[in-house]
N, C-alpha and C positions, 0 to 999 in steps of 0.2 A: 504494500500500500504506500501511494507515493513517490513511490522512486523514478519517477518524474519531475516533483519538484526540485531535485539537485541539480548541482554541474552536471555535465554528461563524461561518463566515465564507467569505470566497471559495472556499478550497479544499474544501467541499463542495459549494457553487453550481457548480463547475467540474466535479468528479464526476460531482454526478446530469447537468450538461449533457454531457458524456462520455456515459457509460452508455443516457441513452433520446437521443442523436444515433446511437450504434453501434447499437441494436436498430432506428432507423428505418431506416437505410442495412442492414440485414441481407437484406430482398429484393429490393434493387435488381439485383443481378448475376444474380438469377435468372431474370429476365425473359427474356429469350432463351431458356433451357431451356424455359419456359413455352409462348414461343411455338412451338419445335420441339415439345414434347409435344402441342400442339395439332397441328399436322401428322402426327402421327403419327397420332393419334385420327380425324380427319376417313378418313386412308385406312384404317381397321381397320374403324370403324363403318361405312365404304363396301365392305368387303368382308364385312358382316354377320360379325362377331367377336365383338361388344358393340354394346351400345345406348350411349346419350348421357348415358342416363339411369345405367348402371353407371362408367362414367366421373366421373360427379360422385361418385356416392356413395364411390368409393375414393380419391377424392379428401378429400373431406369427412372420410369416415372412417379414413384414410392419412395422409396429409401432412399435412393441420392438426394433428393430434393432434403429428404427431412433431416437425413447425414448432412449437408452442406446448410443446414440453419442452422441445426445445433451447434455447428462449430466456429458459423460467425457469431451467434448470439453467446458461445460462451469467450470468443477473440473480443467481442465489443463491452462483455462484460467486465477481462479481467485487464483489457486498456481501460476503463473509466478506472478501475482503484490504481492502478501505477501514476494516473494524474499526469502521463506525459504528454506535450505538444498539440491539439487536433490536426498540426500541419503533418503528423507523420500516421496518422490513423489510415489513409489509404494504404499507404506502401506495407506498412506492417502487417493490416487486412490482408491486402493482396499478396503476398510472401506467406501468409500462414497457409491462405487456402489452397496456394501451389501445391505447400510442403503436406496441407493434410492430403489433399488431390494424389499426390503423387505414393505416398506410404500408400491411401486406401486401395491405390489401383496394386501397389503391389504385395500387399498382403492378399487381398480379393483372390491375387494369381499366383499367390502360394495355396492359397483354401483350394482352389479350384484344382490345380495338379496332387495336395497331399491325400491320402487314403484317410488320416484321420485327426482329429486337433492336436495330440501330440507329434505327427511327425509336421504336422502347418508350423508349429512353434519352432520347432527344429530346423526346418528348413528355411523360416524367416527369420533367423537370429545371424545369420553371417551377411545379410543386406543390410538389415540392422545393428551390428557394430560396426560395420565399415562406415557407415554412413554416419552415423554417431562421432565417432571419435574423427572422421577427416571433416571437422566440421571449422577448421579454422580458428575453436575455442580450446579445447582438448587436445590436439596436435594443429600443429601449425604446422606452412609451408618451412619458414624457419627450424623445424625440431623435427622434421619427419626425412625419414632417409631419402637422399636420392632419386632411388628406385621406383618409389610409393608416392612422390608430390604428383605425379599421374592420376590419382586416386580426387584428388582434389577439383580436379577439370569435369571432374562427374560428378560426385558427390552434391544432391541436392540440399542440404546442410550448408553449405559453404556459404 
């Protein structure tokens, strides 16, 4: 709370790493509902209920939408107690919902290849600390080997 009314220095840099860390980590527990929903689906659409094709669309037009409110509305929430700037409200908005956009598509596509929510977690944990740690805050271009500042030109963290 706040930590906008200061000079700008670490206690922002700490913030916005706060804030688009919590909205990447926000689909991760979901995965497992993902892949039970998927289960569900395969025996509904095997019992001619729905197509595959109604399946996405309620998807699409369902859950993303409500996925991408909840996450401006909790982005707009926890900028009003930081009290920084309104001049930085867009970029910040728009930066998180890249970062949440981009984790939920690739967790979705770990759910979607794993057999079951513990191998989804497994298999999302190695996009998930690379992308965590080459985030610029945790290792730096400066402190990271040679070999691995590569890692950085990708890394949607950065």
């Amino acid at each position: 709370k706040g930590v906008g009314a200061s000079a700008f220095g670490l206690p922002q840099i700490s913030f916005i790493f706060i804030l688009l860390t919590m909205l990447s980590l926000q689909s991760l527990p979901l995965m497992p509902l993902l892949i039970e929903e998927r289960g569900f689906m395969k025996h509904e659409t095997s019992e001619r209920l729905y197509t595959e094709g109604a399946h996405i669309l309620t998807t699409f037009f369902v859950t993303v939408p409500l996925s991408l409110t909840g996450a401006i509305c909790q982005t707009l929430i926890i900028y009003a107690f930081s009290e920084l700037a309104g001049q930085f409200l867009p970029t910040v908005l728009g930066w998180t919902l890249l970062l949440f956009f981009f984790f939920d598509a690739i967790f979705s596509s770990v759910a979607a290849a794993a057999a079951d929510g513990q191998q989804a977690q497994t298999l999302a944990t190695p996009f998930l600390v690379v992308f965590m740690l080459f985030n610029g805050s945790i290792v730096t271009r400066a402190t990271a080997p040679a070999y691995l500042r590569w890692v950085f030109e990708i890394s949607p963290t950065n």
